[in-house]
C-alpha positions as CSV (number, residue, x, y, z in Angstrom):
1,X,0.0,0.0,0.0
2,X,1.5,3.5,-0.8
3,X,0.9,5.9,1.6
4,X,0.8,9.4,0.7
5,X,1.5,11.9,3.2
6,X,-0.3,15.1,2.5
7,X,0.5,18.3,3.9
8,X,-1.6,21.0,4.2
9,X,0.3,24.6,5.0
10,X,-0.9,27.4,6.9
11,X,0.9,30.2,5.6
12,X,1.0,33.2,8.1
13,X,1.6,36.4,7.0
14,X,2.2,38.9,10.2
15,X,2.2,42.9,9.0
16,X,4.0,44.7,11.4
17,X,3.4,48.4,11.0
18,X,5.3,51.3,13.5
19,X,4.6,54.5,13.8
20,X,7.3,57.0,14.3
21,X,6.6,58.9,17.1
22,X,8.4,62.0,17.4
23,X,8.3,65.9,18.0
24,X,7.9,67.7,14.9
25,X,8.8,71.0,13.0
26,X,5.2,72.0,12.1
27,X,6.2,75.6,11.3
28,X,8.9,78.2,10.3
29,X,8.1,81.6,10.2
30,X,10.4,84.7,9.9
31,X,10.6,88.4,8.2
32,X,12.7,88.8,5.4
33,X,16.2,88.9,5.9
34,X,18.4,91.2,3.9
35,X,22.6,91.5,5.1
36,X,23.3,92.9,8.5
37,X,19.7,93.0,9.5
38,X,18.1,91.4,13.0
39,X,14.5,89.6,12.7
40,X,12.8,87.0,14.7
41,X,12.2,83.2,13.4
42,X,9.4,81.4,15.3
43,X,9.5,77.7,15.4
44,X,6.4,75.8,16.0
45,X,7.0,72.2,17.6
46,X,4.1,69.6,17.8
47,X,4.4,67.0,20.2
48,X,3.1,63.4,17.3
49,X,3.5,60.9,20.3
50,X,1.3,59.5,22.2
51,X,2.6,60.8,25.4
52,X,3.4,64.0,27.1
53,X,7.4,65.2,27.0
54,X,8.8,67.7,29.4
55,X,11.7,69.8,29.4
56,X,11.7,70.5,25.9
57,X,14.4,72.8,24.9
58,X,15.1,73.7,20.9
59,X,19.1,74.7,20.0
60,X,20.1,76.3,16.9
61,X,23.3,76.1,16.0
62,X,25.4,79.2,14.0
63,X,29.0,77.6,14.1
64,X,30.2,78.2,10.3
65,X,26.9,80.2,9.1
66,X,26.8,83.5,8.6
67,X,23.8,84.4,11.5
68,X,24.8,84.9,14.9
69,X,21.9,84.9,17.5
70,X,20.6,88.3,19.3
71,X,20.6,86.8,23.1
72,X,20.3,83.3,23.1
73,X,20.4,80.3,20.5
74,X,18.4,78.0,23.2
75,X,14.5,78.3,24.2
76,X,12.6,76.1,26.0
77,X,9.4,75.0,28.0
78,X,8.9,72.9,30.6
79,X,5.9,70.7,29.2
80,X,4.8,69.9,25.8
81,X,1.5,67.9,26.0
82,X,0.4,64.7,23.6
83,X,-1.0,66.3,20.6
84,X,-0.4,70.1,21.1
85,X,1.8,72.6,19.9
86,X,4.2,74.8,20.9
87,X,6.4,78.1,19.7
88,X,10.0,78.5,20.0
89,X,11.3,82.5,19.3
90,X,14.8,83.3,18.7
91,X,16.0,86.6,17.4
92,X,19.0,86.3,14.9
93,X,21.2,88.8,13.4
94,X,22.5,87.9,9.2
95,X,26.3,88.7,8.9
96,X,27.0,92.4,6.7
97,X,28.7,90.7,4.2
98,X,26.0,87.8,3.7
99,X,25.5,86.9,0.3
100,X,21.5,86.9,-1.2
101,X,20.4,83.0,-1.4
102,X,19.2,80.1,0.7
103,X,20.6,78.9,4.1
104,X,20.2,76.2,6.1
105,X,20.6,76.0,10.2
106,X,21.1,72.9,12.3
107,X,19.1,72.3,15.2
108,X,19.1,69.9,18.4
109,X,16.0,69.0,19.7
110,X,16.0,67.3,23.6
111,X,13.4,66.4,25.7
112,X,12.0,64.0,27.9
113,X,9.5,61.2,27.9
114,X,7.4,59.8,30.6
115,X,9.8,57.2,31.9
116,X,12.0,60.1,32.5
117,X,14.8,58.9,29.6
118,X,16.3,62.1,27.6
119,X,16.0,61.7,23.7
120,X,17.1,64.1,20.9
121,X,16.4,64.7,17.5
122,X,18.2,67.1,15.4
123,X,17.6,68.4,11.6
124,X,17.9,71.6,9.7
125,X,15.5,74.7,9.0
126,X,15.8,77.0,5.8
127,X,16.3,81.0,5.8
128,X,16.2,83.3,2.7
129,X,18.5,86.2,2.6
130,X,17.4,89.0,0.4
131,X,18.9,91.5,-1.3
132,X,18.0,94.3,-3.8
133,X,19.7,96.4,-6.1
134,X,20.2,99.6,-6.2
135,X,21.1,101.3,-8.7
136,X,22.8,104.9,-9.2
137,X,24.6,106.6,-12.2
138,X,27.1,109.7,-12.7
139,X,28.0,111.7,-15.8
140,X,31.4,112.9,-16.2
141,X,31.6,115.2,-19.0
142,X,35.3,116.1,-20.5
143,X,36.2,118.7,-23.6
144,X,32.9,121.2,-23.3
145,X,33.9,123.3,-25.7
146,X,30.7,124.7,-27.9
147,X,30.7,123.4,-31.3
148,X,33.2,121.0,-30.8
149,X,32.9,116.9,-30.1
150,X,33.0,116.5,-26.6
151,X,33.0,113.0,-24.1
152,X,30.1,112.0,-21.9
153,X,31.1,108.9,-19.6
154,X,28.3,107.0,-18.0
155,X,29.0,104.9,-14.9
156,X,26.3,103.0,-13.2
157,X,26.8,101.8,-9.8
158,X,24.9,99.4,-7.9
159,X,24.9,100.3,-4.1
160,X,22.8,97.4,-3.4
161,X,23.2,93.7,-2.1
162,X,21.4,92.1,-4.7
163,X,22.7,91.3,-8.5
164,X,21.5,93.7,-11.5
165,X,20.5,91.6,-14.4
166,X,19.4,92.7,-17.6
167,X,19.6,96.5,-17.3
168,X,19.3,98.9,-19.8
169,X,19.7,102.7,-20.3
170,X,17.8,104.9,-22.6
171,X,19.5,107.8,-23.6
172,X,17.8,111.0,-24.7
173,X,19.7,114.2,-25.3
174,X,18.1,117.8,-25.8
175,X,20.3,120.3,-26.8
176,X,23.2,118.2,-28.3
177,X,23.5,115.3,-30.9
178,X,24.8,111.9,-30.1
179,X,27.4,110.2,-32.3
């Protein structure tokens, strides 16, 4: 007699699915920054987990950028409750000599959770530094003699921070001819 064995196979599939858990950048908000100016960049946190963290303090760090902070690069709050959200000021000067374009800034993020155990988190926000042109022009005349050629020299200057692209000059002369 031949026996067959026959197997039947329960094949169990087990989904595992985590959720990160973490306290989050909801929010960056700041004035316009133009070189050697001072504004103020808020920083929203929201607290994604599912419990409440304490001692939450948000550090920026400047070391090799071009900002330096007005009073302190730290702020902090003692509590940050499951599901809410909180704001996190710093004022900030941009160096003189900054060039216009996009920046970003490290920051550490510490805190708390209910069993008491410090975690961090760090990442980087983005800044925009401004600048406008502005532009002035002189005329320096030589050999005004009447009814003789003479030179007019045109120098435009921009005084400004931001790049001049694609200017032009319109030239209209009463009382003498262009040649």
């Amino acid at each position: 007699m031949n026996n067959k064995i026959m197997f039947s196979g329960l094949i169990l599939i087990i989904l595992s699915i985590s959720f990160v858990s973490s306290l989050t950048i909801s929010e960056v908000s700041s004035g316009n920054f133009n070189p050697g100016d001072e504004n103020t960049i808020s920083i929203k946190i929201k607290n994604n987990m599912n419990e409440d963290v304490s001692d939450v303090s948000l550090n920026l760090i400047f070391t090799g950028k071009p900002f330096i902070p007005v009073g302190s690069s730290e702020d902090q709050v003692d509590e940050l409750l499951e599901d809410d959200t909180e704001k996190f000021s710093f004022k900030i000067k941009a160096a003189s000599d900054i060039k216009p374009g996009d920046y970003e800034i490290p920051y550490t993020l510490n805190y708390k959770n209910e069993a008491n155990a410090l975690k961090s988190e760090s990442g980087t926000i983005g800044l925009t530094v401004e600048g406008n042109p502005d532009l002035e022009f002189v005329l320096i005349e030589s050999n005004q003699v009447l009814n003789q050629k003479g030179k007019l020299e045109l120098k435009i200057i921009n005084k400004g921070f931001g790049q001049a692209k694609f200017a032009s000059v319109k030239l209209s002369p009463v009382g003498f001819t262009l040649l």
